[in-house]
C-alpha positions as CSV (number, residue, x, y, z in Angstrom):
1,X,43.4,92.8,145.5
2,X,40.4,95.4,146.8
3,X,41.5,98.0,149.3
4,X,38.8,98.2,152.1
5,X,39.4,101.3,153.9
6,X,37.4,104.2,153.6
7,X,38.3,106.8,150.4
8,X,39.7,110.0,152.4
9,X,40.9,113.2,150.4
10,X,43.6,113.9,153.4
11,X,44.4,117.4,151.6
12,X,40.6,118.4,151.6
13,X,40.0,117.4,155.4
14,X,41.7,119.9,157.7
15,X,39.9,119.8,160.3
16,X,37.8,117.6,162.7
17,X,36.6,115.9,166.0
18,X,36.7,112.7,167.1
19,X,33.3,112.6,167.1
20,X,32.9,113.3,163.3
21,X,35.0,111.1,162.1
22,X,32.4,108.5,161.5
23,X,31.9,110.7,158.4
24,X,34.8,109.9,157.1
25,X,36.0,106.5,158.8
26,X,33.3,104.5,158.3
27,X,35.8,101.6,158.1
28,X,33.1,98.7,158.9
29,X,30.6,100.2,156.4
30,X,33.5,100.8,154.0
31,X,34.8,96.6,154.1
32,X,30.9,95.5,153.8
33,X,30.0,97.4,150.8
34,X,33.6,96.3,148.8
35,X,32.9,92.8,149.8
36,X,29.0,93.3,148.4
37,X,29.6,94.7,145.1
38,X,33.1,93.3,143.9
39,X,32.8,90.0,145.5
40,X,30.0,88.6,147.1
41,X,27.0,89.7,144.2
42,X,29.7,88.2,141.5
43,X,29.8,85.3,143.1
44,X,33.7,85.5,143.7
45,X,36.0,84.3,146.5
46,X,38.1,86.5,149.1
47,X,40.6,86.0,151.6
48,X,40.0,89.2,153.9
49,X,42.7,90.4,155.8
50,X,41.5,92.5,158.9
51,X,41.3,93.0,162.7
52,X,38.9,90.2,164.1
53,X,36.6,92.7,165.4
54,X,35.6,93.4,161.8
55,X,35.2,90.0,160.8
56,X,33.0,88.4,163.5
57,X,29.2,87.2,163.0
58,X,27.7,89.4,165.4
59,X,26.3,91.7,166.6
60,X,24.1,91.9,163.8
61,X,24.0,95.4,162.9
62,X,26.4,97.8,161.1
63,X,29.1,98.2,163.7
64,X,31.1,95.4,162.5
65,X,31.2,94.7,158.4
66,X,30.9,90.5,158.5
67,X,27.6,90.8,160.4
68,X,26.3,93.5,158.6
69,X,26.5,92.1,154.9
70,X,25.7,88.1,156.4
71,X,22.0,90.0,156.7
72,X,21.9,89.7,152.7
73,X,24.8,87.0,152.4
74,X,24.4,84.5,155.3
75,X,26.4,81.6,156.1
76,X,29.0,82.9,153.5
77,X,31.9,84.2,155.3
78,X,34.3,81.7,157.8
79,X,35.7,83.7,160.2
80,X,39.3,82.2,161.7
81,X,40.4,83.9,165.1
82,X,44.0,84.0,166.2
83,X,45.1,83.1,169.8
84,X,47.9,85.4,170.4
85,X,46.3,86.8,173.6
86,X,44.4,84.0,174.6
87,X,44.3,83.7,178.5
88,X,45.6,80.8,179.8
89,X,44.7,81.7,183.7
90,X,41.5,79.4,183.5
91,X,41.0,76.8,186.7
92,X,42.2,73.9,185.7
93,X,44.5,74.6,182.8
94,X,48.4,74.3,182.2
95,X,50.5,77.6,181.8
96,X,50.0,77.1,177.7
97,X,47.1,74.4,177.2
98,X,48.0,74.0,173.1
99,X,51.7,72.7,174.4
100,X,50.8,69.5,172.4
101,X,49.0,71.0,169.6
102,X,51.1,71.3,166.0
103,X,52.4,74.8,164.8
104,X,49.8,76.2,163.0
105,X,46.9,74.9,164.1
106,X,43.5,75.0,163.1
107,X,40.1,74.0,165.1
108,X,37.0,74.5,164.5
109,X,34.8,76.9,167.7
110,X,31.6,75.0,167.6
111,X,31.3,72.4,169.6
112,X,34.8,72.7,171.7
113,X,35.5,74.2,175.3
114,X,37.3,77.1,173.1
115,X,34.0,78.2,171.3
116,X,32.5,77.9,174.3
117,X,34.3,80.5,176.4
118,X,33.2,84.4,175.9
119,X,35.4,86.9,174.4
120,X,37.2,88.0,177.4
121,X,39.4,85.2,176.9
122,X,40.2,86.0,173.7
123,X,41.4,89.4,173.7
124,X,42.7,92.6,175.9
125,X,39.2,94.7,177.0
126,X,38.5,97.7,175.3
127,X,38.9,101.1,176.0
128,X,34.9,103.2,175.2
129,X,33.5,106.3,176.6
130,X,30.4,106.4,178.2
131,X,27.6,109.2,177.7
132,X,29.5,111.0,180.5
133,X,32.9,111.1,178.9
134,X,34.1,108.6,181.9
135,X,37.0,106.3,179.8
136,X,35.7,102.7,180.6
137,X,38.3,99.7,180.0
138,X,36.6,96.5,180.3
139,X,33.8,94.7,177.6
140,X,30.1,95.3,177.5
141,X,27.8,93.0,179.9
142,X,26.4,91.9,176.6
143,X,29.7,90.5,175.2
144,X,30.6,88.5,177.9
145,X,27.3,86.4,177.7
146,X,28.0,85.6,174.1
147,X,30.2,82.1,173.6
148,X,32.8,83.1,170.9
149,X,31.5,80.1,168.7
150,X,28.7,82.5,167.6
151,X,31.3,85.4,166.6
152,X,33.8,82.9,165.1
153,X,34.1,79.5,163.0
154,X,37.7,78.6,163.8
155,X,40.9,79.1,166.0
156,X,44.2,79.5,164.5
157,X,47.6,78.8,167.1
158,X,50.3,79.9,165.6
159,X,52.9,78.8,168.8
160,X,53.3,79.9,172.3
161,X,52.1,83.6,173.1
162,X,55.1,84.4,175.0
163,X,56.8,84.2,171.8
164,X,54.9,86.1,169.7
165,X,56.4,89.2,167.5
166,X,55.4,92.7,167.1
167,X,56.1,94.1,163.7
168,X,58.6,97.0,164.1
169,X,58.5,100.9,162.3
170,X,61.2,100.6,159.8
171,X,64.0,103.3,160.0
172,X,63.7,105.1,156.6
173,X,59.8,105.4,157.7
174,X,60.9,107.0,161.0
175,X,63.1,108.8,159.9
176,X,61.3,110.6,156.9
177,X,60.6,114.0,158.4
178,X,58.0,114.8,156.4
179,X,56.0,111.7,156.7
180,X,55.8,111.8,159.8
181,X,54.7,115.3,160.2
182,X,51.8,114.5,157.9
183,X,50.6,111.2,159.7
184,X,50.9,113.4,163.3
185,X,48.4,115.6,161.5
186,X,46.5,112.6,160.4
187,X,46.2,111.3,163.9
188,X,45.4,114.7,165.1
189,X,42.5,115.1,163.1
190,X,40.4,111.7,164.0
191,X,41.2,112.8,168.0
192,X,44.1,110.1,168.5
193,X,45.4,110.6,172.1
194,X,48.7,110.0,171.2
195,X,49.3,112.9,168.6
196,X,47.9,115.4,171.1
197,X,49.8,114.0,174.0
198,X,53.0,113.4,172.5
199,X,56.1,115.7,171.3
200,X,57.7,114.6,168.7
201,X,60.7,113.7,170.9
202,X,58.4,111.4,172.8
203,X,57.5,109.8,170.1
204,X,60.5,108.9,168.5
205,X,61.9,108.1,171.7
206,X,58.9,105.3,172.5
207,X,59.3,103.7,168.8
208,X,63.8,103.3,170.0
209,X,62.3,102.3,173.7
210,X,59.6,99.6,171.7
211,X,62.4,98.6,169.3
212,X,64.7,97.3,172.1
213,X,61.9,94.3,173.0
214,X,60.4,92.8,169.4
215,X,58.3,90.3,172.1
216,X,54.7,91.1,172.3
217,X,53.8,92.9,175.8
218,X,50.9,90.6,176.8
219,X,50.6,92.1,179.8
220,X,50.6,95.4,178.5
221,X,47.7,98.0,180.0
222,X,46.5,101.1,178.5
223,X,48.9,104.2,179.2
224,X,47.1,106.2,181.9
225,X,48.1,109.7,180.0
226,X,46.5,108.3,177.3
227,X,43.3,107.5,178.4
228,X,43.2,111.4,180.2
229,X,43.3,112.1,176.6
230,X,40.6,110.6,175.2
231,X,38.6,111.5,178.1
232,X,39.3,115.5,177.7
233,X,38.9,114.7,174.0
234,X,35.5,113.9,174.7
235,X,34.6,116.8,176.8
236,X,36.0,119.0,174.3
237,X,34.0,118.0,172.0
238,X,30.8,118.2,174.4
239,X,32.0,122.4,174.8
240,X,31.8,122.7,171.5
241,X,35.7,122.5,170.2
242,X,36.5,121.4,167.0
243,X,40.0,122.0,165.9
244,X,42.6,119.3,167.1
245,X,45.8,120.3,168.4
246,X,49.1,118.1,168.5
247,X,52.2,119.0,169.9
């Protein structure tokens, strides 16, 4: 088992932006270099276990860790893409249009009206800032003209996406005071909009609130507090602020 997140000496970092935490969350750069020296120059095997966004073929450059080692290690990787948030609201299509498909499933992208289809379908749109700090919540031009059969090699339906499960904070987590003071710090210091727009109280009260439904929110759009706060993070940072507050 190889851990693939960056190496961070939490007690030696006090203080940061969001802006410099590239520095120290290369997380991309971190996955491609493990998978270089411990498994793909010995010739090994891996199953990796990340967020598809860290997996897919392109872009081709060192934003995402798949595409960036494939430049020395091509046609080595097969990427498998889950349909939890697939959007079924195509013309033409039933409510669910894998009704008749086998639970799990696995197809192949190239070649099939999935793989076709950009990545829009595939997932909720991002949330990035603009040179002007202005929060924008919808994908590049760029992506949207790329068929997801050159990001990913397979699909993989585990069942209808109404019934999908969210894992849940477990109690003796939430409830560990000082655990949770430390990871608010944490999440303070790489600009998360939550720990800076949050009490405590808040907090504990939205992990009780999300507790109540265990169904996936498919539906679910970004909270508009939070997106203030990565907005005025950004300007902060563009008057010169560097120490990270959290209520």
């Amino acid at each position: 088992m190889l851990a693939g997140d960056s190496p961070v000496d939490w007690d030696q970092l006090t203080t940061t932006t969001i802006a410099d935490a590239p520095k120290f969350f290369d997380r991309d750069g971190t996955i491609a270099s493990v998978m270089k020296k411990e498994v793909l120059s010995k010739h090994r095997k891996a199953l990796m276990l990340f967020g598809t966004f860290h997996l897919m073929h392109g872009p081709a450059d060192d934003a995402v860790a798949v595409a960036s080692y494939e430049k020395d290690y091509p046609n080595a990787t097969f990427v498998i893409a889950d349909l939890t948030f697939f959007r079924a609201d195509l013309k033409g299509l039933p409510r669910n249009p894998f009704d008749a498909w086998p639970v799990p499933s696995l197809v192949l992208a190239k070649g099939t009206w999935l793989g076709a289809l950009d990545i829009s379908h595939f997932f909720p749109a991002p949330i990035w800032l603009d040179k002007h700090c202005n929060v924008i919540n919808e994908f590049p031009k760029e992506d949207l003209q790329t068929p997801m059969a050159n990001l990913v090699d397979a699909f993989l339906y585990l069942g209808p996406p109404e019934l999908a499960l969210k894992e849940q904070m477990p109690a003796d987590i939430v409830l560990d005071a000082d655990y949770v003071k430390e990871l608010r710090r944490r999440e303070a210091l790489i600009g998360e909009p939550e720990a800076t727009t949050m009490t405590q109280k808040e907090q504990d009260e939205s992990i009780v609130k999300g507790a109540e439904n265990p169904m996936i929110d498919l539906l679910q759009r970004p909270d508009k507090k939070v997106i203030a706060a990565i907005a005025q993070s950004c300007l902060d940072h563009k008057k010169g602020s560097t120490t990270p507050k959290f209520k």
